[in-house]
C-alpha positions as CSV (number, residue, x, y, z in Angstrom):
1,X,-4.2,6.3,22.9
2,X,-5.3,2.9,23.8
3,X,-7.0,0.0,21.1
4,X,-8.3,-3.0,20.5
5,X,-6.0,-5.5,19.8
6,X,-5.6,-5.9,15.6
7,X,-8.2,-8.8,14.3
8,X,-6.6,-12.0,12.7
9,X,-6.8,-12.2,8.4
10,X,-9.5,-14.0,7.6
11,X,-10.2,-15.4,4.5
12,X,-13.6,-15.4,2.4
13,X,-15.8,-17.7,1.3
14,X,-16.9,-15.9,-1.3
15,X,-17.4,-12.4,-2.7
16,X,-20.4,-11.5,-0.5
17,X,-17.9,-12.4,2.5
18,X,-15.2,-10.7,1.4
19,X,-17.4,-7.6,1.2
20,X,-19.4,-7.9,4.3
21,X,-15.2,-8.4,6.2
22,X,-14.4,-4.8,4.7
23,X,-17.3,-3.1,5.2
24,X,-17.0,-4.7,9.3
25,X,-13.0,-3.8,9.3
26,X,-13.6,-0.3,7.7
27,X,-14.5,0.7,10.8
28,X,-11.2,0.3,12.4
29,X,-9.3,3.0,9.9
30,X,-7.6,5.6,12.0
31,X,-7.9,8.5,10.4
32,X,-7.3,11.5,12.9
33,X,-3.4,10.2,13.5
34,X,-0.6,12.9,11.4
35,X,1.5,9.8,11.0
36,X,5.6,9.5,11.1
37,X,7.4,12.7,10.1
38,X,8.8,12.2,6.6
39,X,12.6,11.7,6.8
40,X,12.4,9.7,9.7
41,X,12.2,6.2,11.4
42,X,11.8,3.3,8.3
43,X,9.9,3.3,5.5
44,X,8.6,-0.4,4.2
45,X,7.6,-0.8,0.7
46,X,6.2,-3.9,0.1
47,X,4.6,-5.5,-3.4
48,X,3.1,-8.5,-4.4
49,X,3.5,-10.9,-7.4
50,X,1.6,-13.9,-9.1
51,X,1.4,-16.9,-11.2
52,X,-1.8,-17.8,-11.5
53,X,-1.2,-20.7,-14.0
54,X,0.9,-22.7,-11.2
55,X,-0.8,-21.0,-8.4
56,X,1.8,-19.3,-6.7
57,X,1.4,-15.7,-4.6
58,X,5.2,-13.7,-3.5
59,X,5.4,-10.9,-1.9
60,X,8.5,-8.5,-0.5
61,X,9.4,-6.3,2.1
62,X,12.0,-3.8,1.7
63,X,13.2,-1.7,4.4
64,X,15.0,1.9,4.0
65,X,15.7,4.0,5.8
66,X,13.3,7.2,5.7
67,X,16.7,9.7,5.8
68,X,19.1,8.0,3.3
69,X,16.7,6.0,1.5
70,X,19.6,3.4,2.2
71,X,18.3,-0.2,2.2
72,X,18.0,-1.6,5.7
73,X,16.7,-5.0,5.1
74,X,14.8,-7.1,2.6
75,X,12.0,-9.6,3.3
76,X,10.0,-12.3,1.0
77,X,7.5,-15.0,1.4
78,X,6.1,-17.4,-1.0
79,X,2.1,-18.4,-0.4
80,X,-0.8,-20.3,-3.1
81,X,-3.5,-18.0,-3.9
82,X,-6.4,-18.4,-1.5
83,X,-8.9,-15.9,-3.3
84,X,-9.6,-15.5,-6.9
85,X,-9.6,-12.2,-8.8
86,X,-12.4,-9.8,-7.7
87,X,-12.2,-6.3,-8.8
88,X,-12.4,-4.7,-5.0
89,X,-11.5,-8.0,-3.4
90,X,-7.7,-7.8,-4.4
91,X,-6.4,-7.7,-0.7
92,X,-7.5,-11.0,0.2
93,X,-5.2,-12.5,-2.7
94,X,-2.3,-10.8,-1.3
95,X,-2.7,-10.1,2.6
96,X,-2.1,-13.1,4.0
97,X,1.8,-13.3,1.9
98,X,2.5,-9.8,2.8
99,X,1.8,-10.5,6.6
100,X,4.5,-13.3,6.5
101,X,6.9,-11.7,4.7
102,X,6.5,-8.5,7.3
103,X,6.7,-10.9,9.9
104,X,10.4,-12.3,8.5
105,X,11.4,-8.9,9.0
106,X,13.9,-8.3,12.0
107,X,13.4,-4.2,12.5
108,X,10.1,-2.4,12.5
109,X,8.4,-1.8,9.4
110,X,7.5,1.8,10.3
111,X,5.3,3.4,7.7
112,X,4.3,0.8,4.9
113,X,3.9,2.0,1.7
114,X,1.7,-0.2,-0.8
115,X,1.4,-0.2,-4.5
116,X,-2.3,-0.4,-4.5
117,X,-4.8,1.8,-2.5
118,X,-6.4,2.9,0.7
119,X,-9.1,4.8,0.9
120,X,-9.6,5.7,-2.5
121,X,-11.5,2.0,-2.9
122,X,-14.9,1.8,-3.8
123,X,-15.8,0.7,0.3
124,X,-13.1,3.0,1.9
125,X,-10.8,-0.1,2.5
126,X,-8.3,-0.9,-0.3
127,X,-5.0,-3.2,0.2
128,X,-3.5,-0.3,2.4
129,X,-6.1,0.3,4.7
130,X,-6.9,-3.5,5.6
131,X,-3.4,-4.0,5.9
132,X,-3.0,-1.1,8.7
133,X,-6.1,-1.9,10.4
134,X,-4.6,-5.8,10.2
135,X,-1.1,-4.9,11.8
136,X,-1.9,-1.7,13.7
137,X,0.9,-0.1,11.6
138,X,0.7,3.7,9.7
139,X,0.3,2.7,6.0
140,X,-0.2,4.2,2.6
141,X,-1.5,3.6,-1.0
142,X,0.3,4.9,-4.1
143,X,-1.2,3.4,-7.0
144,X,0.0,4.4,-10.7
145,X,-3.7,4.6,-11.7
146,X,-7.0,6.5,-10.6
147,X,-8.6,3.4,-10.0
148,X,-12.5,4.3,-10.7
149,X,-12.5,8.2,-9.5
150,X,-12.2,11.3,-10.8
151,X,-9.4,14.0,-11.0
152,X,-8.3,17.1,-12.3
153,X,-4.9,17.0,-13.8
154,X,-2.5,18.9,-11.5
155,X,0.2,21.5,-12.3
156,X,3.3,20.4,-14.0
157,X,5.8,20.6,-11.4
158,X,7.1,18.2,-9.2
159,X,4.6,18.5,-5.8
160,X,1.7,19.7,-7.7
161,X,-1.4,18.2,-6.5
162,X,-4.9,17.7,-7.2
163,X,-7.9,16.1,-5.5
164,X,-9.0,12.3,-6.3
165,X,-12.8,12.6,-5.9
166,X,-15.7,10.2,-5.7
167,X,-18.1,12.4,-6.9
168,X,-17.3,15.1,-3.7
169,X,-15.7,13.1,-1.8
170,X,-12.4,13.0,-1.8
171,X,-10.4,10.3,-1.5
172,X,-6.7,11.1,-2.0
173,X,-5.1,13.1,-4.0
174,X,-3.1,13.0,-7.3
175,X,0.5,13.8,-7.2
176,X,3.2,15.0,-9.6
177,X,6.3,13.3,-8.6
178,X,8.3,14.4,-11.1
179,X,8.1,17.1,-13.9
180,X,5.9,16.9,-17.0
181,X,5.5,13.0,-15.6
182,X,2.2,11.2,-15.2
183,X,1.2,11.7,-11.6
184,X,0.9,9.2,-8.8
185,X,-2.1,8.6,-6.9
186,X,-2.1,8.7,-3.5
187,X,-4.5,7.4,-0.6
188,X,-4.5,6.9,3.7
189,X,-4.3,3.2,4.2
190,X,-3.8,3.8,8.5
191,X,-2.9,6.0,11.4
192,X,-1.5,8.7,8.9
193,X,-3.0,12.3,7.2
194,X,-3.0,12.6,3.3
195,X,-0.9,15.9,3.6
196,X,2.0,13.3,5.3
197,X,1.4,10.1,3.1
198,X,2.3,12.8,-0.2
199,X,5.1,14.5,1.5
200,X,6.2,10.8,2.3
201,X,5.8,10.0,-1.4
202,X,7.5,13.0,-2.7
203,X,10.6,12.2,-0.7
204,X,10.7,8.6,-1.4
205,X,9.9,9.4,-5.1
206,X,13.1,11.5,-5.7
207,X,14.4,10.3,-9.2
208,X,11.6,8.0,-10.4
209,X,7.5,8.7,-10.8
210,X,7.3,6.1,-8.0
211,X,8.6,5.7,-4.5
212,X,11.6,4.0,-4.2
213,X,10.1,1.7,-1.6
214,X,8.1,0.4,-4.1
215,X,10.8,0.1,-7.2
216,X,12.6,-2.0,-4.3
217,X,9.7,-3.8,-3.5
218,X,8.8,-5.0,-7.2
219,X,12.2,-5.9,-8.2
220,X,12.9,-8.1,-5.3
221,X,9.3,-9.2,-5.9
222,X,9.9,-10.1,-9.3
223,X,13.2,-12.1,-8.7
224,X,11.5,-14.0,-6.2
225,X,8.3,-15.3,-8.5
226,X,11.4,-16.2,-10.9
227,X,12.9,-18.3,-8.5
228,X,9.5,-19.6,-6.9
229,X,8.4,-20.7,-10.6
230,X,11.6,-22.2,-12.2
């Protein structure tokens, strides 16, 4: 399948820009691609961290591989926060840091995984899907809350399921990850199905409620705002 080449980040004036940008990116979301088979190729998580007092944006990239869920390589870049804090708007605070620490990587990503969301945003284009569309990679959201949809608790056990909705619509699903554990709730960011962004979650999220890309990703993200701030 042929495509456009990805657009560059661009970064709003303000939030009527920053809405009219997603609402004209949204339209580049593949959504009819299965995605990477889960347990193979690399999994990225990446994650983002601030300090908004000194004005200072990290973010990490951590590579495993998708079989072993062995570390492959780690990434981080340090960035000033271009945008300020608008519910809906987050990705423009942490895009353009996530695209250079991606780009310090020497492999692949493969599929990203993202603590945030895709489409379960209220215009269809959370952090994960604007960073797909942005880098032409398969990319997910799992995000520890419902953001501002609807769901019906789902079963107990580890895999149990059950539809995120705006109103009917749905737009992921929420997923038990471990038993009798608050569930995780997953989105499509890019060029992946939601039945193969939850069986990627599931076997990332193996002894934890989240994936272990993203436990990675936060802790190196966290040690590097130490050190960026000291």
């Amino acid at each position: 399948m042929t495509s456009s080449p990805a657009p560059a980040h661009e970064t709003p004036a303000d939030e009527a820009e920053g809405r009219a940008i997603q609402d004209r990116l949204r339209d580049r979301v593949i959504l009819d691609e299965a995605g990477p088979e889960p347990g193979t190729g690399l999994v990225t998580g990446v994650d983002v961290g601030y300090d908004d007092e000194k004005d200072v944006v990290v973010a990490a990239a951590v590579v495993l591989d998708a079989a072993t869920l062995d570390t492959v390589e780690e990434a981080t870049a340090v960035g000033t926060i271009a945008f300020p804090y608008v519910p809906g708007l987050l990705a423009f605070r942490e895009i353009p840091t996530v695209l250079k620490a991606l780009e310090e990587l020497g492999v692949d990503p493969g599929l990203v995984v993202c603590d945030g969301y895709g489409l379960a945003h209220p215009r269809r284009f959370g952090l994960a899907s604007h960073l797909g569309v942005l880098t032409g990679l398969p990319v997910i959201g799992v995000g520890k809350n419902p953001f501002t949809f609807t769901y019906e608790a789902p079963g107990p056990l580890r895999g149990d399921s059950s539809l995120l909705l705006d109103g009917d619509e749905v737009v992921g699903r929420a997923l038990r990850t471990r038993e009798n554990t608050s569930p995780v709730f997953v989105s499509v960011g890019h060029r992946i199905s939601l039945d193969n962004a939850c069986a990627h979650t599931l076997r990332l999220a193996g002894r934890y409620r989240q994936p272990e890309s993203t436990r990675r990703a936060d802790a190196l993200c966290r040690q590097t705002l130490r050190e960026a701030t000291a």
